[in-house]
KEFI-285311 format. One record per residue (C-alpha): residue number from 1; chain; x, y, z. Coordinates in Angstrom, 1 decimal, padded with zeros to 4 digits. Example, Ala and Ser with C-alpha at 12.3 -4.5 7.8 and 13.67 -1.06 7.14 Angstrom:
2
PT   num   cadena        x        y        z
PT     1        A    012.3   -004.5    007.8
PT     2        A    013.7   -001.1    007.1
This chain:
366
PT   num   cadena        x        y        z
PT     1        A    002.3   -002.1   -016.4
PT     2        A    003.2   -000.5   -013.3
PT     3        A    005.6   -000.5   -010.0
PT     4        A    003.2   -001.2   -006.9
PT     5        A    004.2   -000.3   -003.2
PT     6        A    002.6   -001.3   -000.1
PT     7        A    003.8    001.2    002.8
PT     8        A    003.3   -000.2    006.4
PT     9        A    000.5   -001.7    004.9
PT    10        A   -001.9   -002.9    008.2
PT    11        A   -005.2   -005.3    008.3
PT    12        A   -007.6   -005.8    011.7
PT    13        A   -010.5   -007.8    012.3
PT    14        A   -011.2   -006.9    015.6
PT    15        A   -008.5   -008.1    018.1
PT    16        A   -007.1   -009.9    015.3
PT    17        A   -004.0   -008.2    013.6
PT    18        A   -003.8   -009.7    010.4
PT    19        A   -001.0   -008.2    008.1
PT    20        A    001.0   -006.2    010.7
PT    21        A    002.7   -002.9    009.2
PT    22        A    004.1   -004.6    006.0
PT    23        A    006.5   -002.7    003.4
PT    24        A    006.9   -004.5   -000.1
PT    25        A    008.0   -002.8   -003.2
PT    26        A    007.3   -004.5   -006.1
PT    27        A    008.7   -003.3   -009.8
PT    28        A    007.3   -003.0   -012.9
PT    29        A    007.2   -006.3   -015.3
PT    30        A    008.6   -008.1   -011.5
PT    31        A    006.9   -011.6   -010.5
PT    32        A    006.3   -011.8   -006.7
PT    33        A    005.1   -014.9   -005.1
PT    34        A    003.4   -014.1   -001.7
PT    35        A    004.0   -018.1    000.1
PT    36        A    003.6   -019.1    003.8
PT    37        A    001.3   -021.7    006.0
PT    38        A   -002.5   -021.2    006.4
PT    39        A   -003.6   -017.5    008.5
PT    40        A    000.0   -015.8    007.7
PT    41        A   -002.1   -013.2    005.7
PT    42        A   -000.5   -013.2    002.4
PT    43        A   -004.4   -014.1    000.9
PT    44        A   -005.8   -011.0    003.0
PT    45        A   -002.8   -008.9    001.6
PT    46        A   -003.9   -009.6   -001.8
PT    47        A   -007.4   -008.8   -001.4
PT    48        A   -006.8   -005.5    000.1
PT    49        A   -004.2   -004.7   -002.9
PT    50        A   -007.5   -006.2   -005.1
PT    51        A   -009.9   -003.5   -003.2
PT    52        A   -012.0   -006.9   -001.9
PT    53        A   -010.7   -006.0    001.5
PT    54        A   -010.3   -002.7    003.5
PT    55        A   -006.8   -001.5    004.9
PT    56        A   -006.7   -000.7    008.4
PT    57        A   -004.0    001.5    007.9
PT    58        A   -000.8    002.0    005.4
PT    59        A   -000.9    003.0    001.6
PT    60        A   -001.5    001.0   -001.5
PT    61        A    000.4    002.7   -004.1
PT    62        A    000.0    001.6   -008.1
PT    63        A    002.2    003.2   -010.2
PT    64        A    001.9    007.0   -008.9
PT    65        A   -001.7    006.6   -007.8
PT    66        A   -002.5    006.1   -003.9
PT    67        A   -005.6    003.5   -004.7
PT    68        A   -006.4    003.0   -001.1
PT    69        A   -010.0    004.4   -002.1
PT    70        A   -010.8    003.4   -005.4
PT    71        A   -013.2    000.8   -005.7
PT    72        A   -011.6   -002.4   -007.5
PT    73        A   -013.1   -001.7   -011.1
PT    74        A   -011.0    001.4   -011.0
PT    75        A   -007.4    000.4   -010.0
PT    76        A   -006.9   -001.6   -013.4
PT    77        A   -005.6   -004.6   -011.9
PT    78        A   -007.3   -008.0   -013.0
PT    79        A   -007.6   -010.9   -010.5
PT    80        A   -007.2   -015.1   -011.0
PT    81        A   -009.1   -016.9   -008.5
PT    82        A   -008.5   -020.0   -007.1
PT    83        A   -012.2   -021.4   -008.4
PT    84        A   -012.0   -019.8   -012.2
PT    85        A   -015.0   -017.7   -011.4
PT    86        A   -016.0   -018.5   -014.8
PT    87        A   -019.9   -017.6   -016.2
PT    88        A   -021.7   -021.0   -017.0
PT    89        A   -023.5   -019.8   -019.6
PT    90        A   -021.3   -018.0   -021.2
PT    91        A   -018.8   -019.3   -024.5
PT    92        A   -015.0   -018.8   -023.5
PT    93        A   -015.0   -015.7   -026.0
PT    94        A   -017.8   -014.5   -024.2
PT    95        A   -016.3   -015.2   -020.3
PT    96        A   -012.7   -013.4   -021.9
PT    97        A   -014.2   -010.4   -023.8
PT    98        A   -017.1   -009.9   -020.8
PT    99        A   -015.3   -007.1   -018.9
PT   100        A   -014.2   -005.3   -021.5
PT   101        A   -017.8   -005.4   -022.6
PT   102        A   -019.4   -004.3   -019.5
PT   103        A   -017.0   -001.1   -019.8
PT   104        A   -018.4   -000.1   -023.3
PT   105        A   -015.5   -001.3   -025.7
PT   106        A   -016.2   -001.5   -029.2
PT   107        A   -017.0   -004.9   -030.2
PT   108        A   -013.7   -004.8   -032.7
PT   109        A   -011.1   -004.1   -029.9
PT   110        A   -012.9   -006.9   -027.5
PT   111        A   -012.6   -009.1   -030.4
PT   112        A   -009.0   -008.4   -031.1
PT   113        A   -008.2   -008.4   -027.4
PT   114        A   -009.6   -011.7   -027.3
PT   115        A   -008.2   -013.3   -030.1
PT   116        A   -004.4   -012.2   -029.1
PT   117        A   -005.0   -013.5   -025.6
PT   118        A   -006.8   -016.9   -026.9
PT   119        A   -003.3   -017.3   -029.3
PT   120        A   -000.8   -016.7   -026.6
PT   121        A   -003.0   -018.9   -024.5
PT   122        A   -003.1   -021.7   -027.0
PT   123        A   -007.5   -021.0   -026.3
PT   124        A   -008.1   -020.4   -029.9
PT   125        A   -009.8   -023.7   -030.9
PT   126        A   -012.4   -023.5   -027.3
PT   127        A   -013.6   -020.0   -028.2
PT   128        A   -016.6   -021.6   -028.6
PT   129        A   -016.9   -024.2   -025.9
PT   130        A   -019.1   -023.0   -022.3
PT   131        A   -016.8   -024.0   -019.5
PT   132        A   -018.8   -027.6   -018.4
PT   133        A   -016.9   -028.3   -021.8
PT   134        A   -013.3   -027.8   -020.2
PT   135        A   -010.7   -029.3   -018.2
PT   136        A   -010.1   -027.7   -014.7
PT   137        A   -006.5   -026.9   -016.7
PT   138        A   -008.5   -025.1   -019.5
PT   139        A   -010.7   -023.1   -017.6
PT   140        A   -008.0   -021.7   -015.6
PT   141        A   -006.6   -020.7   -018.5
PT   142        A   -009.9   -018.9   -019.7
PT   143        A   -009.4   -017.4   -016.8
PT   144        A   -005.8   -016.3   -016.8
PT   145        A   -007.3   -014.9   -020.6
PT   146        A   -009.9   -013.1   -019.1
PT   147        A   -007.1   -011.0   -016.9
PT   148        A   -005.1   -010.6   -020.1
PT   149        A   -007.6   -008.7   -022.2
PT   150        A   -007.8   -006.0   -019.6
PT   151        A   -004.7   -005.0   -020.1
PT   152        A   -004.4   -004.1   -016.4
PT   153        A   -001.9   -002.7   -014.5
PT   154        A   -000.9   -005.7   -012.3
PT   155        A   -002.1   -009.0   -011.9
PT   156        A   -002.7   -010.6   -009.1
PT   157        A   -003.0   -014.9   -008.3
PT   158        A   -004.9   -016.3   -005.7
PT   159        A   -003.6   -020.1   -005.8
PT   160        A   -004.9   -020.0   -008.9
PT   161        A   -003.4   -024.0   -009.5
PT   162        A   -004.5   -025.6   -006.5
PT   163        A   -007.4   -027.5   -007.7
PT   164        A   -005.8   -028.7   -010.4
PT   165        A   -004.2   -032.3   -010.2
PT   166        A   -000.2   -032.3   -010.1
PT   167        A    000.4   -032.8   -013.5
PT   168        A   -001.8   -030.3   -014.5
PT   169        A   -000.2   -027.9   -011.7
PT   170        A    003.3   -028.6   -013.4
PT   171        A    001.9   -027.9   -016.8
PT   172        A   -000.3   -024.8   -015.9
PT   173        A    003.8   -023.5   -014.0
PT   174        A    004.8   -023.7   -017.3
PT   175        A    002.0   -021.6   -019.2
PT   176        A    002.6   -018.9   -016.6
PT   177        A    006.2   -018.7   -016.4
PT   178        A    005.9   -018.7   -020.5
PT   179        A    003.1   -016.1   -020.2
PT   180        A    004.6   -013.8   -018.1
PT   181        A    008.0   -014.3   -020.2
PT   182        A    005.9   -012.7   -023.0
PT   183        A    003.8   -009.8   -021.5
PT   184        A    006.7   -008.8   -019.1
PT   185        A    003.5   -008.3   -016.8
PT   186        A    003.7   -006.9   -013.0
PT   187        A    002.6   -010.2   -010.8
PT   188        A    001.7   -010.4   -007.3
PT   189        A    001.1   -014.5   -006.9
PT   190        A   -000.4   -016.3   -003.3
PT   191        A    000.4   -019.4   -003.2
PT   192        A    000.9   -022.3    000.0
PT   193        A    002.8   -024.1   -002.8
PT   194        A    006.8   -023.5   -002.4
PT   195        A    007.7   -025.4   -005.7
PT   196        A    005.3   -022.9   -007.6
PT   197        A    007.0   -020.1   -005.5
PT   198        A    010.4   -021.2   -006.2
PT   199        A    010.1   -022.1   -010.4
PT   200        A    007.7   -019.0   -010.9
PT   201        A    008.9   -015.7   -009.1
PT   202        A    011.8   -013.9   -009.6
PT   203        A    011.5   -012.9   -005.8
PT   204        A    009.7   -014.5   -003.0
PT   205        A    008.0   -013.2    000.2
PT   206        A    007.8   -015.2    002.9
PT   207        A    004.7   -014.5    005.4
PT   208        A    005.0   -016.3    008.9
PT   209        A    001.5   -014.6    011.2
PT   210        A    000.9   -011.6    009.5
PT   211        A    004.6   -010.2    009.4
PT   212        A    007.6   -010.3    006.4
PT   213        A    009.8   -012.8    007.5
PT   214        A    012.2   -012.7    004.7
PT   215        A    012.3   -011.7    000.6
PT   216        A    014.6   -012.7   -001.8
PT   217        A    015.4   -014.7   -004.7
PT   218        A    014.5   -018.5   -005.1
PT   219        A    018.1   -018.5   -004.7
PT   220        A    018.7   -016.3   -001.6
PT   221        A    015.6   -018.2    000.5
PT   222        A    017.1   -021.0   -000.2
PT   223        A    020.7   -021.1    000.3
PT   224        A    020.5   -018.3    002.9
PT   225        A    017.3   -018.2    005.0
PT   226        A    016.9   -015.7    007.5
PT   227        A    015.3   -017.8    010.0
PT   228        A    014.8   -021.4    011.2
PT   229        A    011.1   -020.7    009.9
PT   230        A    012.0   -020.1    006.4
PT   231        A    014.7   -022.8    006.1
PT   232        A    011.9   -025.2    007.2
PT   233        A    009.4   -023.8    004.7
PT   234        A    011.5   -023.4    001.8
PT   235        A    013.3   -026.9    000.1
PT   236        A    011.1   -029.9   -000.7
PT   237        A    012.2   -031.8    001.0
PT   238        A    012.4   -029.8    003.7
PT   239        A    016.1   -028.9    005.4
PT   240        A    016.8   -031.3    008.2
PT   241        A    017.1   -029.9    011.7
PT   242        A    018.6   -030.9    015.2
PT   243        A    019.1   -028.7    018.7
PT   244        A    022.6   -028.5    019.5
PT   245        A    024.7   -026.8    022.3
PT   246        A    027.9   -025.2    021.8
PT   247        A    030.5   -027.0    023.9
PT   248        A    034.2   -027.4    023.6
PT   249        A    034.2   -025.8    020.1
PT   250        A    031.9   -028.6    019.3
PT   251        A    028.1   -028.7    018.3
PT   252        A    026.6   -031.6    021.0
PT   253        A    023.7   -033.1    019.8
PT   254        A    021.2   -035.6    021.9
PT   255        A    022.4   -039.1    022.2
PT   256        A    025.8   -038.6    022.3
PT   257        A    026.1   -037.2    018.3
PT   258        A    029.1   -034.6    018.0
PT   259        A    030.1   -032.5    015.1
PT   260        A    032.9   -029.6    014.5
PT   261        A    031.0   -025.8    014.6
PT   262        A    031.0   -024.8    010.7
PT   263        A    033.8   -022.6    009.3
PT   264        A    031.2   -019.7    008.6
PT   265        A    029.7   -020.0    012.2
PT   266        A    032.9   -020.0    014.3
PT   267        A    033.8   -016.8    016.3
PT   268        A    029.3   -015.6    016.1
PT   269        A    028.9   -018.8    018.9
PT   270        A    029.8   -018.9    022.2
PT   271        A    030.5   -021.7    025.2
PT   272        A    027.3   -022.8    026.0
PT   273        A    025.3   -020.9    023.6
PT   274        A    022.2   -022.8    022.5
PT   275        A    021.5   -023.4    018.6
PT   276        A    019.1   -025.7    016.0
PT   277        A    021.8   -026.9    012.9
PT   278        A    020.5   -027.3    010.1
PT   279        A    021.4   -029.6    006.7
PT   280        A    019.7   -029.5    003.5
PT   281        A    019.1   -033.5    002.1
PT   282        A    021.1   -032.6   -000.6
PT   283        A    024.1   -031.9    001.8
PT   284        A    024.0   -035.3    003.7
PT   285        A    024.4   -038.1    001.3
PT   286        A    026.3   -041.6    001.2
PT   287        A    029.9   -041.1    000.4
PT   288        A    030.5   -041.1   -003.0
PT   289        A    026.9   -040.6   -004.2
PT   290        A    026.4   -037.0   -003.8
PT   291        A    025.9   -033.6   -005.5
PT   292        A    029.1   -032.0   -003.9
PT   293        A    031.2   -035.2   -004.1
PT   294        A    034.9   -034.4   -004.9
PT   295        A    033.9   -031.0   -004.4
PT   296        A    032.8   -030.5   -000.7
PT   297        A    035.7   -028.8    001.1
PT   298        A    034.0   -029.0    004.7
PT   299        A    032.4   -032.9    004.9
PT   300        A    032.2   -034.7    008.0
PT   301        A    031.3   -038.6    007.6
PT   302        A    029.0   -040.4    010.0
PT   303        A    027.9   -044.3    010.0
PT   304        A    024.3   -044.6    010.1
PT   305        A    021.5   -046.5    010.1
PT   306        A    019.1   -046.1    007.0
PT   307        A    015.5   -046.9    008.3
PT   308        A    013.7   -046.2    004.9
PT   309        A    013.8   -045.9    001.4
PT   310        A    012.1   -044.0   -001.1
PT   311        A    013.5   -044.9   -004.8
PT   312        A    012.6   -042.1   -007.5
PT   313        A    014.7   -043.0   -010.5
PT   314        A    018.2   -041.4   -011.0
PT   315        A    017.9   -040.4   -007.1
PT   316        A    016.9   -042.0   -003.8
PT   317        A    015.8   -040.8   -000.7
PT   318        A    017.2   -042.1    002.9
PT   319        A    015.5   -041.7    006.0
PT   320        A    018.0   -042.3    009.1
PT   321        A    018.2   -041.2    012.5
PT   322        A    020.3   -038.8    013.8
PT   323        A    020.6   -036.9    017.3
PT   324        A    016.6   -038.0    018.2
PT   325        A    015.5   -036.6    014.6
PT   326        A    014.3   -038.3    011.1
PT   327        A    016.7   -036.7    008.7
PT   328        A    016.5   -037.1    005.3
PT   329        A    019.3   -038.0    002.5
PT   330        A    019.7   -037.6   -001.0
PT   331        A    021.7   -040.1   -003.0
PT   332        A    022.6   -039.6   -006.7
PT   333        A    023.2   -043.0   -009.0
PT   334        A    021.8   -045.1   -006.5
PT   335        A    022.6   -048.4   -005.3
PT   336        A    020.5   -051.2   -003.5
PT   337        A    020.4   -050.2    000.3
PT   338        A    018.6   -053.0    002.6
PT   339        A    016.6   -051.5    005.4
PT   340        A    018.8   -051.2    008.9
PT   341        A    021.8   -051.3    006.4
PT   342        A    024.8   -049.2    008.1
PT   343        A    025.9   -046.3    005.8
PT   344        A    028.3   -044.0    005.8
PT   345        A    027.1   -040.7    005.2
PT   346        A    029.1   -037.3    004.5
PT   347        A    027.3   -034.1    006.1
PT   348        A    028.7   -031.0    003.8
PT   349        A    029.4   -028.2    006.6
PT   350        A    030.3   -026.0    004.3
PT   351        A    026.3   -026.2    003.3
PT   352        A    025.0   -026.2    007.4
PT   353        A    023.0   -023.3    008.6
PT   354        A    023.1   -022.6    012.9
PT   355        A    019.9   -020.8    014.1
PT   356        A    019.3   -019.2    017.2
PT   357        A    018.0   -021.7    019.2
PT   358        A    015.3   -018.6    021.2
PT   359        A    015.2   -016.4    018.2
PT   360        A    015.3   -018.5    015.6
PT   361        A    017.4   -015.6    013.9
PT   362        A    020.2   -017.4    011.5
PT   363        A    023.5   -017.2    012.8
PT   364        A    025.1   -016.5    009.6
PT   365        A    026.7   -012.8    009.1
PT   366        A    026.3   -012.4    005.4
């Protein structure tokens, strides 16, 4: 395996600036999820790392070899794709051992190669099969074996899961994260999918039109976004949001809702100053029935109107009103709530996020 850099790495199609001067350093045995919406350019960035797409400008460095040049077959990285790419007419030990044959290996080291990856891929009983045999689930796997026998320097996803059906995405999470887990392999992943983002990487980018908008740890995305973008991308589901204006050391809200400015967020606002607050579902709940209860050391409690309800076992969802916007609640060991019901709700501060209401730049200073 092997580090892989991408230095003010640039992509044009025309007038259109695709992947504007990025920077990404990714280290050896590291798994990278590349996530935002549709046209962000985290697809195009793969392809260019893959040698399927030209750079502009910038360098693609793997390991201590600029590959910028090199056609794909020589940068030893081996690519998943989205549709298998699998060869009808070919068994799965065919498909697996096929690029390994096409570069003149002995038939003994393709066999061995495919064997080890058909055992770690629990594919030793389809060796046989042509894929019109397999489930979408199994064929991606063939796939994901086909990569492995290459023994290649990276790897690199292109939302390999995404025509699979959800329980087959949450079990095909759990072959990767096991797989990688094994081979300690160097993984560069696309997806659109936070979820897979968030359970598979140890660090995610986040692409917003072509630039970096923020990496970091499922962890550090999460509990400290760098913009108003990535707090709305990242949590499912997503963090709730309201403009506010500084007034009176207070956050007003539309219709009339006040709040007290967060602890971490007073003395970086001023009078007047113009900001979106933000509250993850987890943070606003009905008193008593939360994650942080007896715990919370900043909570503010509001009556409010629950307008929906969405009951998913040992947790509900509320849907209520607040300030003009549909915010969404989580409650742990739920109780029967009637639609219209008032509740009282605690809002965790502690928890709240303040965004630039122009820039969309978080307030916070850590």
């Amino acid at each position: 395996m092997a580090d892989l850099t991408l230095e003010n790495l640039d992509k044009n199609y025309g007038s259109f600036h695709a992947v504007k001067g990025i920077d990404l350093h990714v280290k050896d045995g590291e798994f990278v999820a590349l996530v935002g919406p549709s046209g962000c350019g985290k697809s195009t960035t793969l392809r260019m790392i893959a040698g399927l797409e030209e750079i502009t400008s910038g360098d693609i460095v793997i390991g201590d070899r600029v590959v910028n040049d090199l056609p794909p077959r020589s940068r030893n990285i081996s690519m998943v794709f989205q549709s298998y790419a699998l060869y009808p007419h070919m068994t799965v030990r065919e498909n697996m051992g096929f690029t390994l044959k096409i570069a003149g290996r002995p038939e003994k080291e393709i066999a061995a190669a495919v064997a080890e990856a058909a055992r770690a891929l629990d594919l030793e009983s389809l060796l046989d099969r042509r894929p019109s045999q397999l489930s979408g689930g199994q064929r991606q796997r063939v796939a994901m074996g086909r990569a492995i026998v290459r023994d290649p320097d990276v790897f690199l996803f292109d939302e390999p899961l995404s025509n699979l059906d959800a329980k087959l995405r949450t079990q095909m999470r759990t072959e990767i994260k096991r797989l990688h887990a094994r081979l300690q392999a160097t993984v560069v992943y696309v997806t659109h999918d936070q979820v897979e983002a968030m359970t598979l990487a140890d660090r995610i980018v986040i692409m917003r039109d072509g630039d970096i908008e923020q990496i970091g740890t499922p962890e550090e995305v999460f509990k400290r976004p760098a913009s108003r973008f990535v707090a709305g991308f990242i949590g499912s589901p997503p963090m709730n949001m309201a403009e506010a204006t500084i007034q009176d050391e207070t956050l007003k809200f539309a219709e009339g809702a006040i709040l007290p400015i967060p602890t971490a967020f007073r003395g970086r606002v001023t009078e007047g100053q113009r900001v979106t607050f933000g509250l993850r579902p987890d943070d606003l709940y009905p008193v008593g029935h939360g994650l942080h209860t007896g715990t919370a050391t900043e909570v503010e409690t509001v009556a409010l109107p629950v307008a929906l309800t969405e009951p998913l076992g040992n947790e509900t969802l509320l849907f209520v009103a607040f300030a003009g916007e549909e915010w969404t609640g989580r409650m742990l060991n739920p109780r029967n709530i009637g639609r219209g019901e008032q509740v009282e709700f605690a809002l965790d501060l502690s928890q709240a996020h303040l965004f630039d209401a122009e820039t969309g730049a978080t307030l916070r200073a850590d």
